[in-house]
C-alpha positions as CSV (number, residue, x, y, z in Angstrom):
1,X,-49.5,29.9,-116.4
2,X,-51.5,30.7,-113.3
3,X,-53.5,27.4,-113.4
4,X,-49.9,25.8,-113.3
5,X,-48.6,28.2,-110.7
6,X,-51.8,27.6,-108.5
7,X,-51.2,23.8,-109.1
8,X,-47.6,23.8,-107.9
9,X,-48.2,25.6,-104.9
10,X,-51.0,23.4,-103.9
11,X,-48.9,20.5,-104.4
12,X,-45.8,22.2,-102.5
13,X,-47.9,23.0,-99.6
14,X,-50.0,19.1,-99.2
15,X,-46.1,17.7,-99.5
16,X,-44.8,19.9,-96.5
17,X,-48.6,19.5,-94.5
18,X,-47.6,15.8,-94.7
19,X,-44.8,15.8,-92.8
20,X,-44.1,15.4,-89.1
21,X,-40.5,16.9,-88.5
22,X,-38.0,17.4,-85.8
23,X,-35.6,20.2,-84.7
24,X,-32.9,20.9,-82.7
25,X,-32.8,23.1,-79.7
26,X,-35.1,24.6,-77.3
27,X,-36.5,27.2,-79.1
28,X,-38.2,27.0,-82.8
29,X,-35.7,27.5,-85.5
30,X,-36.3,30.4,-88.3
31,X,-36.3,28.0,-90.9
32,X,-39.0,26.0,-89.1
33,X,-41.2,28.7,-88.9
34,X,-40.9,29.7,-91.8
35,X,-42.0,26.3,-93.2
36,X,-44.8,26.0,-91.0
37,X,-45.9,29.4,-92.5
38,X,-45.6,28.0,-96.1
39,X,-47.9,24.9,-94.7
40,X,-46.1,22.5,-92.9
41,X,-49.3,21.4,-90.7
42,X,-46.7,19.3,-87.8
43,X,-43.9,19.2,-85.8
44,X,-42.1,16.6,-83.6
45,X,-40.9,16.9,-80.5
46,X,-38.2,15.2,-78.3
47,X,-36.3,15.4,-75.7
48,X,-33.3,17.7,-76.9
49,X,-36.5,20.2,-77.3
50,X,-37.7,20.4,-73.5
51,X,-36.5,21.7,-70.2
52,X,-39.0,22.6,-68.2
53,X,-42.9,22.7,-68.9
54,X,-43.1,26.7,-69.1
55,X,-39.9,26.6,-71.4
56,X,-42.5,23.9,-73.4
57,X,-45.6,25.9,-73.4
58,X,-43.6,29.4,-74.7
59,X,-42.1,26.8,-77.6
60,X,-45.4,26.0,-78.5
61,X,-47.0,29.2,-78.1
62,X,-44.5,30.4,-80.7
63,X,-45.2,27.4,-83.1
64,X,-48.7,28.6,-83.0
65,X,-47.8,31.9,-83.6
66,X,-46.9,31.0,-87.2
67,X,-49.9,28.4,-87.8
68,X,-52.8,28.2,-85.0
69,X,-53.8,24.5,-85.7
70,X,-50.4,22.9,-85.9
71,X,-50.1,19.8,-84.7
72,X,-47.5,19.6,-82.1
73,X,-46.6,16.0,-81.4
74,X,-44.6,14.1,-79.2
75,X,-43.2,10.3,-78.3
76,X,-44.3,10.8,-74.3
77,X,-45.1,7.3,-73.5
78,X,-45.0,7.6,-69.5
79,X,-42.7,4.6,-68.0
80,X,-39.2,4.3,-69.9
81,X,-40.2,6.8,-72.7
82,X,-40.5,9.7,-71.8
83,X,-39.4,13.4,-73.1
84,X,-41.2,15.9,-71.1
85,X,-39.4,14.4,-68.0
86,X,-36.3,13.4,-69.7
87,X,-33.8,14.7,-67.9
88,X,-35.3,12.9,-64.7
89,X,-37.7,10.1,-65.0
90,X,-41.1,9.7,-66.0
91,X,-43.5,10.7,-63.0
92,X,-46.2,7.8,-64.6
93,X,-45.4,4.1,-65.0
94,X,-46.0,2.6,-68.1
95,X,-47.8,0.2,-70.5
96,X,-46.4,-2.9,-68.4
97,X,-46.8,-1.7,-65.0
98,X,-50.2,-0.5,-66.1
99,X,-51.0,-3.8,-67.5
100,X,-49.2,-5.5,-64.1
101,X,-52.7,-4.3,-62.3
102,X,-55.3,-4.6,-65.0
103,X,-57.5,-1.9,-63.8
104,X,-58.6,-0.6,-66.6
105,X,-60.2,2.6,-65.1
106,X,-56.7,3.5,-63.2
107,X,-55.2,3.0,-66.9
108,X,-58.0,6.0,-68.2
109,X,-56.7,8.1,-65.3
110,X,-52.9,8.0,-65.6
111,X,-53.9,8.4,-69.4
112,X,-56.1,11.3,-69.0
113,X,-53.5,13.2,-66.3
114,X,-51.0,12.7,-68.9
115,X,-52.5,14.3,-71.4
116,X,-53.8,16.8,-69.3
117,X,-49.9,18.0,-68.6
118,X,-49.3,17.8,-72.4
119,X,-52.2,19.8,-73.1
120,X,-51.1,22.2,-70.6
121,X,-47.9,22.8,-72.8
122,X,-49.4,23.0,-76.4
123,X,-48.8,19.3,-77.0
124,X,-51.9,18.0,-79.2
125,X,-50.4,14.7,-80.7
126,X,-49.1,12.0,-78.4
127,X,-47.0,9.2,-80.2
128,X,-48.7,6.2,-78.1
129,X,-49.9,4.0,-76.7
130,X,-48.1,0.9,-78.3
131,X,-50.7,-1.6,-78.6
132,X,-47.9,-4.5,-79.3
133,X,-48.2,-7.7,-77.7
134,X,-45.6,-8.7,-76.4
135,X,-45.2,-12.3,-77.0
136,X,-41.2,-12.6,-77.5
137,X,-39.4,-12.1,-74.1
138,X,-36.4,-11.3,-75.8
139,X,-38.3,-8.5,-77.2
140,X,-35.1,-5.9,-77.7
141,X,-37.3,-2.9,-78.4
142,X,-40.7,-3.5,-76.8
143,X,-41.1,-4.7,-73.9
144,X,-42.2,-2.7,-71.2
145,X,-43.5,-0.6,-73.3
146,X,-46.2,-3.6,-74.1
147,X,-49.2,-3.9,-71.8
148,X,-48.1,-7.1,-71.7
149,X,-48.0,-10.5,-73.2
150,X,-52.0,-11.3,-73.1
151,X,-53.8,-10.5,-76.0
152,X,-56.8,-9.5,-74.5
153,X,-55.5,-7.8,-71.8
154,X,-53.6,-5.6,-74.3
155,X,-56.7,-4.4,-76.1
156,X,-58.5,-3.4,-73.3
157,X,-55.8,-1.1,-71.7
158,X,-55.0,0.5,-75.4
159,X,-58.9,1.2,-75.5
160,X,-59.0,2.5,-71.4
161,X,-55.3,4.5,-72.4
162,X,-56.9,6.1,-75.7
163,X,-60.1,7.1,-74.1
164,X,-58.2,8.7,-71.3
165,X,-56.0,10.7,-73.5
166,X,-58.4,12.2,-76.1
167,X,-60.5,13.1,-73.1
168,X,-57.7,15.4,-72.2
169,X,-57.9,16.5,-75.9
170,X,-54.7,15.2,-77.0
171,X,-55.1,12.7,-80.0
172,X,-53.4,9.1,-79.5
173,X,-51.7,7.5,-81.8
174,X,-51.7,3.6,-81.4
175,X,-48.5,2.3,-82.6
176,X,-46.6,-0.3,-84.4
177,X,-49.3,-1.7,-86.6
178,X,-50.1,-4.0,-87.2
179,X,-47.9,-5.2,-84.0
180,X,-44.3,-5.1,-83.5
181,X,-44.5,-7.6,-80.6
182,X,-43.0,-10.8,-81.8
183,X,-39.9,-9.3,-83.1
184,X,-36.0,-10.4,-82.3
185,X,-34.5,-7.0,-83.9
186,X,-34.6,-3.6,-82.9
187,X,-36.1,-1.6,-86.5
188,X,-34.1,1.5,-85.8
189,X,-31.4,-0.7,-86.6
190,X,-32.5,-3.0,-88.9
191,X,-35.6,-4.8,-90.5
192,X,-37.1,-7.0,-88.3
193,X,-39.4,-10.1,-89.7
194,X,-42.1,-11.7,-88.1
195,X,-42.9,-15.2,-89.6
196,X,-46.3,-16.4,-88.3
197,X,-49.7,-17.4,-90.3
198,X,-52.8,-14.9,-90.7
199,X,-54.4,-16.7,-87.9
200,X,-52.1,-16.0,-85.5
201,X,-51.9,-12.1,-86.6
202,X,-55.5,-11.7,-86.7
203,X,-55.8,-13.5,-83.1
204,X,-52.8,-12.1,-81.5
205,X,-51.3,-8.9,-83.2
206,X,-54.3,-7.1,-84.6
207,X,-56.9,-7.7,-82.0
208,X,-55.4,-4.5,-79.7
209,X,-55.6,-2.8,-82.9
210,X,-59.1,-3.5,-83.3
211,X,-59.9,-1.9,-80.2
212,X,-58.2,1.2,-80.5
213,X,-60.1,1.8,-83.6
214,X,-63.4,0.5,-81.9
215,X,-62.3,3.2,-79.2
216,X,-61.4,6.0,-81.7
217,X,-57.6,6.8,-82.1
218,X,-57.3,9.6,-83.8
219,X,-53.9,8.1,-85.5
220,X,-52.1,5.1,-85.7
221,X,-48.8,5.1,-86.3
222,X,-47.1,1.8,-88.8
223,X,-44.5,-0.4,-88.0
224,X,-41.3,-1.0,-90.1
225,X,-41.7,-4.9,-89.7
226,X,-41.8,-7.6,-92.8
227,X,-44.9,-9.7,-92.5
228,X,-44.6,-12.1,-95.2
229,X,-48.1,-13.8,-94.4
230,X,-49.5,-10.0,-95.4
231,X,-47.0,-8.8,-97.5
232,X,-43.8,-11.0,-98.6
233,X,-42.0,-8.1,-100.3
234,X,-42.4,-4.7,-98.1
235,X,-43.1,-3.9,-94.7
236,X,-45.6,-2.8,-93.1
237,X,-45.2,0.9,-93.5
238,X,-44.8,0.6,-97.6
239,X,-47.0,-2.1,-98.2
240,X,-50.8,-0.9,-99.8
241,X,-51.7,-4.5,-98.6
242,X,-51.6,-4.0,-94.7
243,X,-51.8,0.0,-94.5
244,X,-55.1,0.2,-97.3
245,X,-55.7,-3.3,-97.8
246,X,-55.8,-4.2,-93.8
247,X,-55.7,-1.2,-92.0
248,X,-58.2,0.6,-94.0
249,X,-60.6,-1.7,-96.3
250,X,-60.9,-4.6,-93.7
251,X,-60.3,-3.1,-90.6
252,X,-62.5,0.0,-91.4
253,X,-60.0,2.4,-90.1
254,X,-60.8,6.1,-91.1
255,X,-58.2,8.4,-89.1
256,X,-54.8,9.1,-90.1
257,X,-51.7,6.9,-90.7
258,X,-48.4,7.7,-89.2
259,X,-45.3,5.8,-90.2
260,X,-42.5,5.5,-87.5
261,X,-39.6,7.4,-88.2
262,X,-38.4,6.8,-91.4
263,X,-34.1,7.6,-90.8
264,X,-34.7,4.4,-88.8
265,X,-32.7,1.6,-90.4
266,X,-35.4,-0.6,-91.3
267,X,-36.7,1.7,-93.5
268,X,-33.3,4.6,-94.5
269,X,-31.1,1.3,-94.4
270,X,-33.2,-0.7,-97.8
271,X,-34.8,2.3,-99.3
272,X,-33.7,5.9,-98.1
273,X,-36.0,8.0,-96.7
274,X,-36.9,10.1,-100.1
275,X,-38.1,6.6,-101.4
276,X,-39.1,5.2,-98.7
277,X,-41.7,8.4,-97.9
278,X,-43.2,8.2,-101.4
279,X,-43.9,4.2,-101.1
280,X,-45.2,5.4,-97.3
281,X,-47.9,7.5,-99.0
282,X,-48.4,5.3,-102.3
283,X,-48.7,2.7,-99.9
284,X,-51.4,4.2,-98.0
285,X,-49.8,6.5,-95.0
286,X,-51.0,10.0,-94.6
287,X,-48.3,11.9,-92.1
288,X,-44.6,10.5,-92.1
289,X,-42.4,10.8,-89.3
290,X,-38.9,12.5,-89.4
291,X,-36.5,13.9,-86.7
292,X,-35.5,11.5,-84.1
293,X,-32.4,11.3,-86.0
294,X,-32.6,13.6,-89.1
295,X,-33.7,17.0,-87.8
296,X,-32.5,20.2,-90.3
297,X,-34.3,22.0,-93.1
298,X,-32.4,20.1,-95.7
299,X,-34.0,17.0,-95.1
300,X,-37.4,18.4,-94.5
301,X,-37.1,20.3,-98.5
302,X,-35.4,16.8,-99.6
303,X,-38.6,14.7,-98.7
304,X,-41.3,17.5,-100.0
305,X,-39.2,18.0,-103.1
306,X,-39.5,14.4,-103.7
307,X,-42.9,13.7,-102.6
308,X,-43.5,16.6,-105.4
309,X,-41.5,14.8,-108.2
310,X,-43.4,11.8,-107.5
311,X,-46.6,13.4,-108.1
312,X,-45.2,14.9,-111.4
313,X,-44.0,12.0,-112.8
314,X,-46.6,9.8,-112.1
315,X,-45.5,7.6,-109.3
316,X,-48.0,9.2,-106.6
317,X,-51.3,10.2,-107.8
318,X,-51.9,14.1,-106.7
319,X,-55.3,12.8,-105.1
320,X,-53.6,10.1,-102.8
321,X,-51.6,13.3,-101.8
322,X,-54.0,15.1,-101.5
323,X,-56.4,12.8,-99.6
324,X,-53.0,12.0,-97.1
325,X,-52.9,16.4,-96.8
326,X,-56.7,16.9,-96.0
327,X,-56.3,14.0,-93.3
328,X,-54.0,15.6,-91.0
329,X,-55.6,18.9,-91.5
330,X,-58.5,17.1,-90.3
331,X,-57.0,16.1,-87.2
332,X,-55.2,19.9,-86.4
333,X,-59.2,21.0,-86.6
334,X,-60.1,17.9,-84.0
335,X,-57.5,19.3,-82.0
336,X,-58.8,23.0,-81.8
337,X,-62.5,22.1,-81.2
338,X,-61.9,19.3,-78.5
339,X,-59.4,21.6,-76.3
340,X,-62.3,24.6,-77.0
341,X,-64.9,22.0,-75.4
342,X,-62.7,21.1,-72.4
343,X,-62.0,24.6,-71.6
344,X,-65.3,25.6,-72.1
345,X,-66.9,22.3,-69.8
346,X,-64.7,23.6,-66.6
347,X,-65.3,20.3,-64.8
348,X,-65.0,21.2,-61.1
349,X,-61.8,20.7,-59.8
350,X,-61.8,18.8,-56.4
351,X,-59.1,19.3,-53.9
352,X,-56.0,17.1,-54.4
353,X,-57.5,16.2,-58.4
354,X,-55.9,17.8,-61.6
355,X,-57.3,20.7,-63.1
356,X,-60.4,19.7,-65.1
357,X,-60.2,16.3,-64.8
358,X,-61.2,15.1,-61.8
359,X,-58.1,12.6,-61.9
360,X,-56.0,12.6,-58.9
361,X,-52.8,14.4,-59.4
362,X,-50.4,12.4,-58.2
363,X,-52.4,9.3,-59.6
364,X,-48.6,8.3,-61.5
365,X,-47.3,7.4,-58.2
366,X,-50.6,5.6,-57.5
367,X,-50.5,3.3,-60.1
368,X,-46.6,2.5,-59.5
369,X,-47.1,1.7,-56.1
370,X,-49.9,-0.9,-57.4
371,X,-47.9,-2.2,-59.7
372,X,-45.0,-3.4,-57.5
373,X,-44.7,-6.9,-56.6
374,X,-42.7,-8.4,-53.7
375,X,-41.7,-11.9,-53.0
376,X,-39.4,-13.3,-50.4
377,X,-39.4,-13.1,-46.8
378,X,-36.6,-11.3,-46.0
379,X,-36.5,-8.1,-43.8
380,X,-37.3,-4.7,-44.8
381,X,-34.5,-2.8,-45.5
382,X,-33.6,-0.3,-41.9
383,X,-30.5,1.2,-42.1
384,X,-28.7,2.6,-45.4
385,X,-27.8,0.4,-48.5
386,X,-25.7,-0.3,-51.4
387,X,-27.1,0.0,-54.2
388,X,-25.4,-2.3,-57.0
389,X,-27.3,-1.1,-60.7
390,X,-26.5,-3.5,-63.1
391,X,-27.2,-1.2,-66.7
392,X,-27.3,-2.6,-70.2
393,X,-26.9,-0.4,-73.2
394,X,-30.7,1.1,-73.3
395,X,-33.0,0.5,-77.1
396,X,-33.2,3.9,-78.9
397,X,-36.6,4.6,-78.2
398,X,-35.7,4.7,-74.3
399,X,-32.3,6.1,-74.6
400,X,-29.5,6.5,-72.5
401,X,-30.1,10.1,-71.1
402,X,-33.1,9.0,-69.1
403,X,-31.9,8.2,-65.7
404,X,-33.5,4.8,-64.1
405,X,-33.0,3.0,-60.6
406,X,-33.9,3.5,-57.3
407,X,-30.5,5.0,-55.3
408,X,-31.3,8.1,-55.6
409,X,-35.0,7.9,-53.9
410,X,-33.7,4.8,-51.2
411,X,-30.9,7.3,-50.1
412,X,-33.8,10.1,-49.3
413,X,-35.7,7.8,-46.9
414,X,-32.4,6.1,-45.4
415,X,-29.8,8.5,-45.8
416,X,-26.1,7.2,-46.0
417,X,-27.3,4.7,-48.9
418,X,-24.6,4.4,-51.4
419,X,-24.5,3.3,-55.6
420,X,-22.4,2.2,-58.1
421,X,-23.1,1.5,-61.7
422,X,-21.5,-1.5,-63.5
423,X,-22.0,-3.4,-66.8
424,X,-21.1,-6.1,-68.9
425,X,-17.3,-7.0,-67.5
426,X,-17.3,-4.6,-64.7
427,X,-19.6,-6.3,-62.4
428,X,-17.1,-9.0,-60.4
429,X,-19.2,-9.7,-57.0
430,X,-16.1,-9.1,-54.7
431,X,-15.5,-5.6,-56.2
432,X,-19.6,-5.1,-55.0
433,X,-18.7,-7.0,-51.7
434,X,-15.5,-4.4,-51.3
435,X,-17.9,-1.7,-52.1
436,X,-20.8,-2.2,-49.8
437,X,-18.8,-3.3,-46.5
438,X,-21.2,-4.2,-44.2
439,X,-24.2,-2.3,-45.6
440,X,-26.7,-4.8,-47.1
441,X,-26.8,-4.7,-50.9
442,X,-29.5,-3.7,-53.0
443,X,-29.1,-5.4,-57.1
444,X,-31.3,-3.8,-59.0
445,X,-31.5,-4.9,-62.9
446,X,-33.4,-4.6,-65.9
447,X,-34.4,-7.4,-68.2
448,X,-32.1,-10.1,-66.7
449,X,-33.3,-12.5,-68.6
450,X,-32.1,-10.4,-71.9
451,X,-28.3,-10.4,-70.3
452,X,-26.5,-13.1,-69.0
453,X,-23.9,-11.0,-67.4
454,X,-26.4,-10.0,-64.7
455,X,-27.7,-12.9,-64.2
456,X,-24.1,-14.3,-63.5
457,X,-23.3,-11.2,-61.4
458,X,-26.2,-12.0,-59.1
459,X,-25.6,-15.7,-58.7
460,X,-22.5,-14.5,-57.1
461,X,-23.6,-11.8,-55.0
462,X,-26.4,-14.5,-53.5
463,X,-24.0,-16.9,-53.1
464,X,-21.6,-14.7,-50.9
465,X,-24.5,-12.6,-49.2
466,X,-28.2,-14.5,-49.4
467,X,-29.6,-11.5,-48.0
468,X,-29.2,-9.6,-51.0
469,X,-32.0,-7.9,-52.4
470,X,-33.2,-8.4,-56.1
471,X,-35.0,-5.4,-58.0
472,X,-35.9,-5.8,-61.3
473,X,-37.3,-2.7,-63.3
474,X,-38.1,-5.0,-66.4
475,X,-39.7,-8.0,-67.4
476,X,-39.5,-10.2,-63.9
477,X,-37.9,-13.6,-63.8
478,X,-40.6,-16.7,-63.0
479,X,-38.6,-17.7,-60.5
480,X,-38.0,-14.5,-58.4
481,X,-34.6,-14.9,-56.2
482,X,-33.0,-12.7,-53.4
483,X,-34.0,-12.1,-49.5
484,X,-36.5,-9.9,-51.5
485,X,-37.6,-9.7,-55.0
486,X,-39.1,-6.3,-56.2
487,X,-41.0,-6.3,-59.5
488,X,-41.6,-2.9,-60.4
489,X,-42.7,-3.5,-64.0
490,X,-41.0,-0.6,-65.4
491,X,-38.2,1.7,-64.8
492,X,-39.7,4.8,-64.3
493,X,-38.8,7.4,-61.7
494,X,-41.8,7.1,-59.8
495,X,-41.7,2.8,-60.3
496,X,-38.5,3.7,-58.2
497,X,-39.5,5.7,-55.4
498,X,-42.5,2.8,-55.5
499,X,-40.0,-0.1,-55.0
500,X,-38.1,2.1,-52.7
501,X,-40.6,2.8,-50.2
502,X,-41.7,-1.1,-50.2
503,X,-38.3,-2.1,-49.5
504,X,-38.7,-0.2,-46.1
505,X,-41.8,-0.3,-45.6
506,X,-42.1,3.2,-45.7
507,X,-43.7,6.3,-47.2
508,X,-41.4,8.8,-48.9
């Protein structure tokens, strides 16, 4: 009886350390610490969690109260993702923009002052960097958040963006593997397939991947994508052939596997998230993902409950959940004795340089003003604006409470400036023509090309007043149009005040 007892507590407590859950609310729940007493070794953060870094730090502080080497993990990708600044904009540009300049060491830096300000507030897991190539334009989900299209140039800034984190002593997580790049469907909503040969995958998609292991990720976190050229039946994140067979055996990764969220359709949708958690780990994963969506102590119990089952009767071998168990307990300990070494290094700090890092601390806006591209040889903007934002209905993993554009930062450096929102149906050019009177108009968009509606909305506004100016906070158009044409590669707050100031040629 005690051998059985001891058993079943063991068991209980490597199902709970394999989870990565979320919450609602700014403060810790009672039922969540009291699970990550019993042994749940992670928790997820997002934005509904966090108002203000010190509000952050005291919500960690009391995480660790119950657990000192939890792993406190977050989706902060910098650029359009973003959840410690969520309620304002992102104060780094991300993957694209960074991409945009190919300097690898300014990629480090923003990656290294990023993780510096999670570390600062008990974050020890960042959800990123996506090291997807993004080879489909009409990407719905990716992206920006893609270094780019350019295979090579992806690898090296996942490598530069990796090294920069874990320097701060916040372990990366490289995500979707084995590359969600090349998809036409967004995989919170359903399952998306990608239908090219193992050439192209080992060429294209898994050559980033490659280098983040070559750099040492800490984690990588698995797409929900259907690969039939790997695995004809399951994707990515259930299938033993891409996350042990790929991942592991031939690609000689040794950290832990994270799957994506698994309430996301792609995966809740086909399987249901008990099922599809059990495959996960059968399949090879170590730490699945819960909470963007699902985010209560019922479906944290349902998933250990039936990762338990499993293990009882036979479908998941005790070892496998064991092995997935010691793995991220493995990583927690990484976490403590990397942030003891940093604090105990005390690199000088240098006036106008982040604590510790030497990095400069305002290096976000740095990079976003290097990433900005003009075209056109229009005038600079002199006198107050309107400011026409032209907003499509924003993928999950960006979401809609994030505000984007530039009005807000053009009407501090030429007050007077004026905005307007419109989408699909409300964007008629003479109700923007009534709008802006004689004040010359500012269109800023985001993905054009994705949205025909803009694109229609603009060809009217040049056609009635040529010296309208074009900024786009997505993937630019080849042929750039407008008096001026501002490529910003990202929507981030601080890619605003960076397309802002070049607009007027000044400073904010």
């Amino acid at each position: 009886m005690t051998t059985l007892v001891s058993t079943t507590d063991t068991l209980t407590r490597d199902a709970l350390a394999v989870l990565q859950p979320g919450f609602t609310g700014t403060t810790a729940p009672d039922w969540l610490l009291r699970r990550v007493g019993e042994g749940l070794a992670s928790v997820g953060l997002f934005g509904r969690n966090i108002t203000s870094p010190e509000q952050l730090s005291a919500l960690t502080e009391r995480l660790r109260s119950e657990r000192e080497d939890v792993l406190v993990a977050i989706d902060e990708e910098g650029g359009d993702v973003t959840r410690l600044e969520v309620t304002h904009g992102s104060s780094f540009p991300g993957n694209f923009a960074l991409g945009s300049v190919d300097d690898v060491h300014l990629t480090r830096a923003v990656a290294q002052e990023l993780g510096r300000r999670l570390a600062e507030c008990g974050v020890n897991l960042n959800w990123a960097p996506s090291a997807d190539v993004n080879s489909n334009p009409g990407n719905p989900v990716i992206g920006v958040r893609s270094f780019g299209a350019d295979t090579r140039l992806a690898a090296r800034h996942t490598a530069a963006y990796i090294e920069g984190l874990q320097a701060a002593g916040v372990a990366a997580c490289t995500k979707h593997f084995p590359g969600h790049g090349d998809t036409a469907v967004d995989s919170h909503l359903a399952l998306p397939r990608i239908d090219v040969d193992l050439d192209t995958l080992h060429a294209r998609e898994l050559v980033p991947f490659r280098a983040a292991i070559a750099a040492g990720s800490k984690s990588v976190m698995s797409a929900h994508i259907l690969l039939p050229a790997l695995d004809p039946d399951r994707p990515a994140t259930l299938s033993p052939q891409i996350l042990t067979g790929l991942l592991r055996q031939e690609l000689g990764y040794d950290g832990l596997i994270v799957t994506d969220a698994v309430e996301m359709d792609a995966i809740a949708g086909t399987y249901g998230i008990e099922r599809g958690s059990v495959l996960a780990l059968a399949a090879g994963a170590d730490a699945i993902c819960v909470g963007g969506g699902l985010a209560d102590e019922e479906t944290v119990l349902r998933l250990r409950d039936a990762l338990v089952a499993a293990v009882r009767g036979g479908e998941l071998t005790e070892g496998r959940l064991a092995d997935a168990a010691a793995r991220v307990r493995a990583l927690a300990s990484w976490t403590q004795r990397v942030r003891g070494d940093i604090r105990e290094s005390g690199a000088a700090v240098q006036e106008g340089t982040a604590p510790g890092t030497g990095v400069s601390s305002d290096i976000g806006l740095v990079a976003a003003r290097r990433a900005v591209r003009v075209t056109g040889s229009g005038d600079r903007l002199t006198g107050a604006a309107y400011v026409a934002s032209f907003s499509a209905v924003a993928n999950i993993a960006v979401g809609d409470e994030t505000p984007w554009g530039i009005a807000a930062e053009l009407d501090r450096i030429l007050p007077g400036t004026g905005t307007d929102t419109y989408t699909d149906g409300t964007a008629p050019a003479d109700a923007i023509l009534a709008a802006a009177g004689e004040r010359r108009i500012v269109a800023v968009v985001r993905d054009e090309h994705r949205h025909a509606w803009m694109g229609a909305a603009l060809d009217a506004l040049l056609a009635a007043r040529p010296d309208t100016i074009v900024v786009e906070m997505g993937l630019p158009q080849s042929d750039p149009r407008g008096s001026l044409y501002i490529a910003t590669h990202g929507a981030a707050r601080v890619c605003g005040l960076a397309a802002a100031e070049a607009i007027t040629g000044t400073k904010a």
